[in-house]
PLY file of the C-alpha trace (Angstrom):
ply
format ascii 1.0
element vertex 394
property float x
property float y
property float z
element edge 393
property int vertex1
property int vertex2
end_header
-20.61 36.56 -42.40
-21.07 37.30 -46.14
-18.02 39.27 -47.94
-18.88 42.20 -49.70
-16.47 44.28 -50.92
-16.14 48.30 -51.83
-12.98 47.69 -54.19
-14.11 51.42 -56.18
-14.29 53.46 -51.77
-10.60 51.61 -51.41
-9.58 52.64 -54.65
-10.54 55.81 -54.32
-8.64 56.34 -51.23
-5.58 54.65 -52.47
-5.44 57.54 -55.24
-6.22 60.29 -52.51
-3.59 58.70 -49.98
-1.00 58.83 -53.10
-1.94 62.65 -53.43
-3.32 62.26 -56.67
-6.80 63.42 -55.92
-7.55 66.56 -57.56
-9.10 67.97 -53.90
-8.49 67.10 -50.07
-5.58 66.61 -48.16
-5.65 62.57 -47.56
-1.64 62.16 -48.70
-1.10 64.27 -45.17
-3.78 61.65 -43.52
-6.71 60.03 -43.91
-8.64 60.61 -40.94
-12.18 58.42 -40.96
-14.96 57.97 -38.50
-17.30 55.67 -38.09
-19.77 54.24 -35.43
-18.69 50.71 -33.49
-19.60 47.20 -35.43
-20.62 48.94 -38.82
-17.65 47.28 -41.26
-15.08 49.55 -40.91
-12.17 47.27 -39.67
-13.49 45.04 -42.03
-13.27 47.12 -44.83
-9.37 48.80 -43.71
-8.34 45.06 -43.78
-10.26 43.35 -46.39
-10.38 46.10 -48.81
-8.18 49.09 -48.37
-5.40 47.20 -47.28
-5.33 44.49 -50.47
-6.08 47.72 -52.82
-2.63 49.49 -51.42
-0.48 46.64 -51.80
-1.93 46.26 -55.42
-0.73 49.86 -55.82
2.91 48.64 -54.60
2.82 50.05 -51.34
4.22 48.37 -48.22
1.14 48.40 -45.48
1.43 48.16 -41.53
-2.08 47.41 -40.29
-2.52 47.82 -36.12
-5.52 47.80 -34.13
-5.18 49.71 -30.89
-8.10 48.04 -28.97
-6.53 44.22 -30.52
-4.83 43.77 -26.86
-6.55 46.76 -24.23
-4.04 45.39 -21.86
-0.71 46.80 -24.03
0.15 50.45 -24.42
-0.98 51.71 -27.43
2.03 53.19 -27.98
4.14 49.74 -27.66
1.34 48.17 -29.88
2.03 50.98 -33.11
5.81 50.33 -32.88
5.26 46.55 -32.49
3.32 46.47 -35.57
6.12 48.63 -37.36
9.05 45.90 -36.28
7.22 43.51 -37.65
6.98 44.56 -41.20
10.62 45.71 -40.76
12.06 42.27 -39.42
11.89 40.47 -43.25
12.62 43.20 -44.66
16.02 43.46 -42.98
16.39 39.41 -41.64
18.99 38.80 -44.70
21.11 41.87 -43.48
21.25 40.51 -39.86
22.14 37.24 -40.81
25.15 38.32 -42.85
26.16 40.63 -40.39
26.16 37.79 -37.53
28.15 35.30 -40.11
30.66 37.64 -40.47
30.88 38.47 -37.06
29.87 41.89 -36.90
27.84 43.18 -33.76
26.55 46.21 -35.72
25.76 47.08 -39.59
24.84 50.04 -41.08
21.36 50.29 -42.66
20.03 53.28 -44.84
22.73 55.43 -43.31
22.08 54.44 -39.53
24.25 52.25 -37.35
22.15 49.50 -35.96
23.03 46.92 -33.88
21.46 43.64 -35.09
20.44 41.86 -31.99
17.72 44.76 -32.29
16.49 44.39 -36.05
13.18 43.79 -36.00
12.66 45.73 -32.77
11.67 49.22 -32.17
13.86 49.80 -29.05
17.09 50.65 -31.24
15.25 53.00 -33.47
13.01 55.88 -33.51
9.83 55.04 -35.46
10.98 57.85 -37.90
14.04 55.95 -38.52
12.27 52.67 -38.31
9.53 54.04 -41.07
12.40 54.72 -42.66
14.44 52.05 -43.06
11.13 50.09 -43.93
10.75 52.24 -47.08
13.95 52.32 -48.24
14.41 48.28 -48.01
10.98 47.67 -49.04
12.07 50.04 -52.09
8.25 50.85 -51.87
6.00 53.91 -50.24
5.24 52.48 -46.77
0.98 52.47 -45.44
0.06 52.85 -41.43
-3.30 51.96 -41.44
-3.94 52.77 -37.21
-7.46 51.23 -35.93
-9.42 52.94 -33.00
-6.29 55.51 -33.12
-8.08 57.92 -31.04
-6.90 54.74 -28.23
-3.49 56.15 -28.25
-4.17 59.30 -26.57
-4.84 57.70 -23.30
-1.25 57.14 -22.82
1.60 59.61 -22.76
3.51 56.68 -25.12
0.60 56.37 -27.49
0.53 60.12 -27.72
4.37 60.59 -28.23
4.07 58.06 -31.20
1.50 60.17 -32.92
3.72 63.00 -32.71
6.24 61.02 -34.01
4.15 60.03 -37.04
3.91 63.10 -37.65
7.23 63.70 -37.73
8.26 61.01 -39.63
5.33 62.04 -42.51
7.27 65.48 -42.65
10.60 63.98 -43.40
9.20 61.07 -45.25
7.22 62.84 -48.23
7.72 65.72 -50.56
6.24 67.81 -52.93
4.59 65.76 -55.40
6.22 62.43 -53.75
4.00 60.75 -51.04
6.44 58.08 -48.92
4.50 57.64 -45.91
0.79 57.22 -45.83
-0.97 57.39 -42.45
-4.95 56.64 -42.52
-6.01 56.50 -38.97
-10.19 55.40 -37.99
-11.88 56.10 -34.70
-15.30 54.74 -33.95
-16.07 58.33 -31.76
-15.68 61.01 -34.32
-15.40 63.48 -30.80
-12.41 61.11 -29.89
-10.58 61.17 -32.83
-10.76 65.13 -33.44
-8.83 65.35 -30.72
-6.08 64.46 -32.89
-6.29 66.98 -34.97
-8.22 70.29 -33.71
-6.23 72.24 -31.28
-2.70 73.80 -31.97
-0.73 71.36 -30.33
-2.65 68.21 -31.46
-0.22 66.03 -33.40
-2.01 66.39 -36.88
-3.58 69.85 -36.25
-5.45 71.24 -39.77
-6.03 68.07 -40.99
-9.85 67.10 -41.34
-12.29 64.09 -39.77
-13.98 62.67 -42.40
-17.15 60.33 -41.86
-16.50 56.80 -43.34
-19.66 56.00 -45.63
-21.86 53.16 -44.28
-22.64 50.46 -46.22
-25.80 51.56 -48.49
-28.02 49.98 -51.04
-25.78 48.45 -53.02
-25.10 46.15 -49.76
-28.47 45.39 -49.42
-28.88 44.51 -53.27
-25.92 42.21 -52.79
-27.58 40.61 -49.70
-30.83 40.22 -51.79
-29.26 38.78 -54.49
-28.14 36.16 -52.37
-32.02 35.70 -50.65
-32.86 35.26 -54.06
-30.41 32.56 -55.37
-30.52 30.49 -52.68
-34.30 30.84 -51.77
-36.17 31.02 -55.05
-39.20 31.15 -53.72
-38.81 34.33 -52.06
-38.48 36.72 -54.83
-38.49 39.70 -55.59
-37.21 40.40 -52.47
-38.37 43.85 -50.91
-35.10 45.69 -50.39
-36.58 49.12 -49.15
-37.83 47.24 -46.26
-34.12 45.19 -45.97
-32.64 48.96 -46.45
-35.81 50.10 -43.14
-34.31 47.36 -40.99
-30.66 47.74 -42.15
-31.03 51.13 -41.03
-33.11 50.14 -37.67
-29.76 48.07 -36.74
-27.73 50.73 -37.25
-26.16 50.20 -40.55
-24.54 47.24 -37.71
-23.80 44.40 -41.03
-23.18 42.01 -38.32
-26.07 42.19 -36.01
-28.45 42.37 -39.39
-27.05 39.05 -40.95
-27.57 37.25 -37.58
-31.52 38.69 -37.43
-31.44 37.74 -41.07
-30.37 34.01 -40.78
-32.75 33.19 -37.58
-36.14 34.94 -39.85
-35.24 32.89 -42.67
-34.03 29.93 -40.37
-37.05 27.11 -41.18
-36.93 26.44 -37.10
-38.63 30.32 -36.82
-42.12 29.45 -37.97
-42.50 33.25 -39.33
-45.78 33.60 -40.91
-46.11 35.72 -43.91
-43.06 37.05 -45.50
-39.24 37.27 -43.87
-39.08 41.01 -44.60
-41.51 42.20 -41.74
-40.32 39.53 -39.49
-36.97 41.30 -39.97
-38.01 44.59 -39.47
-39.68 43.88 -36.45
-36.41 42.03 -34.61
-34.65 45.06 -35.79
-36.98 47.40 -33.79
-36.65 45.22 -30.76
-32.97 45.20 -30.82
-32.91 48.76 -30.84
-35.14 48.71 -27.78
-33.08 46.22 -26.19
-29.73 48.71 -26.76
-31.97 51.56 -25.40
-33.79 49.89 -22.70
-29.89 48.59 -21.53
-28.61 52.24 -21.70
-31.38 53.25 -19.89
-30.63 50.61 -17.07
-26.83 51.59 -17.08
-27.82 55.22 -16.57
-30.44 54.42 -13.47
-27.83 52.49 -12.10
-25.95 54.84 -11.47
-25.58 57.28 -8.01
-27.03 60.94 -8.75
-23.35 62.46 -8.74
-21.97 59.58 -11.64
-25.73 60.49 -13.50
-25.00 64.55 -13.25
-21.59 64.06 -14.41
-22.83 61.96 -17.33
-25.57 63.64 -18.13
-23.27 67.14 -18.47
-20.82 64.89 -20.30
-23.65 64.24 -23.09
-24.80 67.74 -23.05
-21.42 69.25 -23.64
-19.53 66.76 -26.19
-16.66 67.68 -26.69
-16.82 70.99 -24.71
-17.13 69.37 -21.48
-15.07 70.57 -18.70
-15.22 68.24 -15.32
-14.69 70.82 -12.77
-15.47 74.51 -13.92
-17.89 76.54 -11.67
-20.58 76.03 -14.79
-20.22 72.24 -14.28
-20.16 72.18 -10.82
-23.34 74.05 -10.50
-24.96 72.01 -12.87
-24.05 68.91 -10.74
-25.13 70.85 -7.62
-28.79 71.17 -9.50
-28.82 67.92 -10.94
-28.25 66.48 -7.22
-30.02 68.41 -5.13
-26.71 69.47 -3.16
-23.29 70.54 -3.35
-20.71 68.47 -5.13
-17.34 69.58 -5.12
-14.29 68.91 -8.04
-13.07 65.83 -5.86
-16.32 64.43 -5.73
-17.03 65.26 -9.00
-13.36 62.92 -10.10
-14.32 60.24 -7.94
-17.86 59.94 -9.71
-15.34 60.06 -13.14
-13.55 57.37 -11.89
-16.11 55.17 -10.91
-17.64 56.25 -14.30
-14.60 54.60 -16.00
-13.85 51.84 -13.65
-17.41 50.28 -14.82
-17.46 47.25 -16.68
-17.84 47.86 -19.73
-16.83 51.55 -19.06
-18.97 54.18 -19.24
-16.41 56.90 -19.68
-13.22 57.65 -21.46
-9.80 59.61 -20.29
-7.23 60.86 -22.60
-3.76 60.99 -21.16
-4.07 64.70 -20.62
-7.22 64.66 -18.42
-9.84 64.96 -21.20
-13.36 62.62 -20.70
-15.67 61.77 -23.00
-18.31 59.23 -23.07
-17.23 55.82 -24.06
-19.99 54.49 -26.30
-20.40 57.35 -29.13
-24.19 55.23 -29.34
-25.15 56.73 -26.15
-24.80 60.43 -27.63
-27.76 59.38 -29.99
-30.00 57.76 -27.48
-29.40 61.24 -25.16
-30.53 63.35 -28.51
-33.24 61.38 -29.53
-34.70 60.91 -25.30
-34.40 64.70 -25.57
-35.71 65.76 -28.53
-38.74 63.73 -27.46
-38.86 65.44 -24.10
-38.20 62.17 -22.29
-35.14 63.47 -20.79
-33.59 62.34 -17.80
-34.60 58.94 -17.36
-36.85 58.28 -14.49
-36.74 55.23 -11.82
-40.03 54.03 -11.23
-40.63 55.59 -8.18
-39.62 59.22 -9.83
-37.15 60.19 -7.45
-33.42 60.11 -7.10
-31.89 59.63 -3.58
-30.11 62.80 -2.53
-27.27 61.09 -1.10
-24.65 59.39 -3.23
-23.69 57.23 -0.23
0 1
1 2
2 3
3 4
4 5
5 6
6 7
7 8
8 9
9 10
10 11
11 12
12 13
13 14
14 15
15 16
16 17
17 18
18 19
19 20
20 21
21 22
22 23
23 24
24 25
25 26
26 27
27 28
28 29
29 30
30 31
31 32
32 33
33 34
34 35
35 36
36 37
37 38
38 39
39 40
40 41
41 42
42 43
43 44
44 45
45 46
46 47
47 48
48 49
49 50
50 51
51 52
52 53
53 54
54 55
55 56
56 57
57 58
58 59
59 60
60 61
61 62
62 63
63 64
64 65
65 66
66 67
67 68
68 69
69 70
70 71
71 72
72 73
73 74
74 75
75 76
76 77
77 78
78 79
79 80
80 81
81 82
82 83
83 84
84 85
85 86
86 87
87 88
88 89
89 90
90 91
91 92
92 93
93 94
94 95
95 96
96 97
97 98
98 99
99 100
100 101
101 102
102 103
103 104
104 105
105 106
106 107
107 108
108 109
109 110
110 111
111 112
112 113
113 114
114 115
115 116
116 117
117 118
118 119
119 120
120 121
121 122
122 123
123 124
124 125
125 126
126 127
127 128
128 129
129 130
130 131
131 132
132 133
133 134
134 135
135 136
136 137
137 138
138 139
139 140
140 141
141 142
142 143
143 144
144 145
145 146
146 147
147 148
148 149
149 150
150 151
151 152
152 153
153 154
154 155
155 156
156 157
157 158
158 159
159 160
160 161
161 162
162 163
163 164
164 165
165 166
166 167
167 168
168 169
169 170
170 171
171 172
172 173
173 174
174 175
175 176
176 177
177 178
178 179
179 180
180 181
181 182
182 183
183 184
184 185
185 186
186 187
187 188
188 189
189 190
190 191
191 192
192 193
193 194
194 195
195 196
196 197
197 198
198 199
199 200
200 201
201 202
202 203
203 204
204 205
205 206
206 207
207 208
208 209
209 210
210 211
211 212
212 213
213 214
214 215
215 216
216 217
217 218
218 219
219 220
220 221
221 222
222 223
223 224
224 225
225 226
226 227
227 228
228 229
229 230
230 231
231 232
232 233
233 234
234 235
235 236
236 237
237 238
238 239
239 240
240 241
241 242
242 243
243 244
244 245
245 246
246 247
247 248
248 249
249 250
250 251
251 252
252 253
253 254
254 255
255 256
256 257
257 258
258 259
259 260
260 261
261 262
262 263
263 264
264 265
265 266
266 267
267 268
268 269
269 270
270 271
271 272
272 273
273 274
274 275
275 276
276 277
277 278
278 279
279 280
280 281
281 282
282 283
283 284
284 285
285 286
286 287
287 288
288 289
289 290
290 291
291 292
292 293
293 294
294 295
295 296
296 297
297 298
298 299
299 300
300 301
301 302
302 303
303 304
304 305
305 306
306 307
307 308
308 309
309 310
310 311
311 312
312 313
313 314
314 315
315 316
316 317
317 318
318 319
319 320
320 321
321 322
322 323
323 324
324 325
325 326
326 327
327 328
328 329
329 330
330 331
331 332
332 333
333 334
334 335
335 336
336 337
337 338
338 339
339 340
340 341
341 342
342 343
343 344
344 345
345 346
346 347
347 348
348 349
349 350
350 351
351 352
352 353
353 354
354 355
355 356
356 357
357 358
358 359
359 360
360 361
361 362
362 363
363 364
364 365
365 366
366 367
367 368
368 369
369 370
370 371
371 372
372 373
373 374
374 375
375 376
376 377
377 378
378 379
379 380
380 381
381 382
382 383
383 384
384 385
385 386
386 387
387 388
388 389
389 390
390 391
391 392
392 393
């Protein structure tokens, strides 16, 4: 994978995360969205990251879906104990030489067969004591943070982010810096749009795909290293950049096999590209397609309401229950309607997502834009090839 990086985006969030942007409300937190596999880790790690520490802040970087197994919750504070064990190592040693169980740290008594662990301290204090030692403002860059609400843990550690961002920064003096991305912007609002979300009033803001200057970069390189190929067209690069989804990874790898001498493409690379970009969209299609047919009429009805409602969905008013009962052909109750959920979720890969308080949405934010575009074009539900769904989920 090429690198291409988009130093003047991180820099421009570094001076909004520091509060010094003339308009928005990024020093409270930087909330960004953007689809699955379109360079946003890559660009938290390989460019906003580097850019804070160049501005002399301390940064925690943690990816909630790194280790699906681990509470998300366990995973945030893990990540914080890290960056806090060198920062406080010299203090423990000293302490143990001179025989002391316990030493007092920014004002807290901590005992330091626990420095460097989260279990003695609240991540306020922790956040804390990491900013005072690292005599620097402290980053938490959270990855796929909408991941923590689907435990009670993850969701008590956003609260206490919150917390510790209130007691952490003042007026005109930003301490604690929290950017948090989500790959389902419906996901991550719930973070942030009801009264008792953790960072209620603050504001989703969609992450800017990589544009033409990526594709100019990428032609540049076509050009130096195949000579013969220039000019390269890069409004048809930009066509099938866009055909993959602004997806940086699954264009390079379409890229390399058209220009790969073992492809015997006739005629130039451009069209050859554009045309395995259309047939990987098909293929993503034609496989959500198949994942939605496979399933009994119950999981499809509960779905396809899922899809239709976004984030309004509601599992088991009487609106939804009726619409499952149409959908179906007969009645479905609320306990038939949370075992078709279940199974929804249980799916490998999973079809369906559960906060810790009970909320669903759809797993794959993709499959929102397939439903859209199959109904805008009036090719909406899917159809088996015989037409007809069995009316028994059994």
């Amino acid at each position: 994978m090429i690198a291409f990086h988009r130093t003047a985006l991180a820099q421009e969030m570094v001076t909004a995360l520091q509060g010094r942007s003339l308009l928005g409300d990024a020093h409270n937190g930087l909330f960004l969205a953007a689809p699955r596999r379109t360079g946003k880790s890559t660009f938290l790690q390989g460019d906003l990251r580097p850019a804070l520490q160049a501005a002399g802040v301390e940064v925690v970087y943690v990816d909630l879906w790194a280790d699906a197994r681990r509470d998300p919750g366990l995973l945030i504070a893990d990540a914080i104990a890290r960056a806090l064990h060198p920062q406080l190592g010299v203090v423990a040693r000293l302490a143990r030489n001179a025989g002391l169980d316990k030493v007092k740290l920014g004002g807290l008594e901590v005992d330091t067969s626990k420095i460097g662990r989260i279990d003695g301290l609240t991540l306020t204090e922790a956040l804390r004591l990491l900013h005072e030692n690292a005599a620097q403002p402290v980053a938490l860059i959270i990855d796929e943070a909408q991941h923590a609400l689907t435990s009670e843990a993850g969701e008590a550690a956003m609260t206490a982010l919150k917390s510790a961002r209130d007691q952490l920064n003042q007026p005109g003096t930003v301490n604690l810096m929290l950017v948090m991305s989500g790959s389902d912007r419906d996901k991550l609002l719930r973070l942030v749009n009801t009264a008792g979300a953790p960072f209620y009033g603050s504001t989703i803001q969609r992450m800017p795909p990589l544009g033409p200057d990526f594709i100019a970069h990428v032609a540049g390189l076509i050009e130096a290293q195949r000579p013969s190929l220039a000019p390269v067209d890069q409004a048809l690069l930009q066509q099938a950049f866009d055909a993959f989804g602004h997806r940086p990874q699954f264009f390079m790898a379409a890229l390399g096999q058209v220009l790969s001498p073992l492809a015997g493409l006739q005629g130039r690379f451009e069209a050859g590209l554009l045309e395995a970009a259309q047939e990987r969209q098909q293929q993503d299609e034609a496989q959500m397609e198949s994942d939605y047919l496979g399933l009994k009429p119950t999981e499809q009805a509960v779905l396809w309401r899922m899809l239709e409602q976004g984030p309004r969905y509601r599992p088991y008013g009487a609106e939804a229950l009726r619409f499952y009962a149409e959908k179906t052909g007969h009645a479905v109750t609320a306990a038939k309607a949370q075992r078709a959920l279940e199974s929804l979720r249980q799916r490998m890969p999973a079809l369906v997502w559960k906060s810790a308080r009970g909320e669903y949405a759809v797993e794959d934010a993709a499959m929102h834009r397939w439903f859209e575009q199959r109904r805008q074009a009036r090719q909406w539900p899917p159809a088996t090839p015989q037409g007809l769904l069995p009316l028994d989920d059994d």
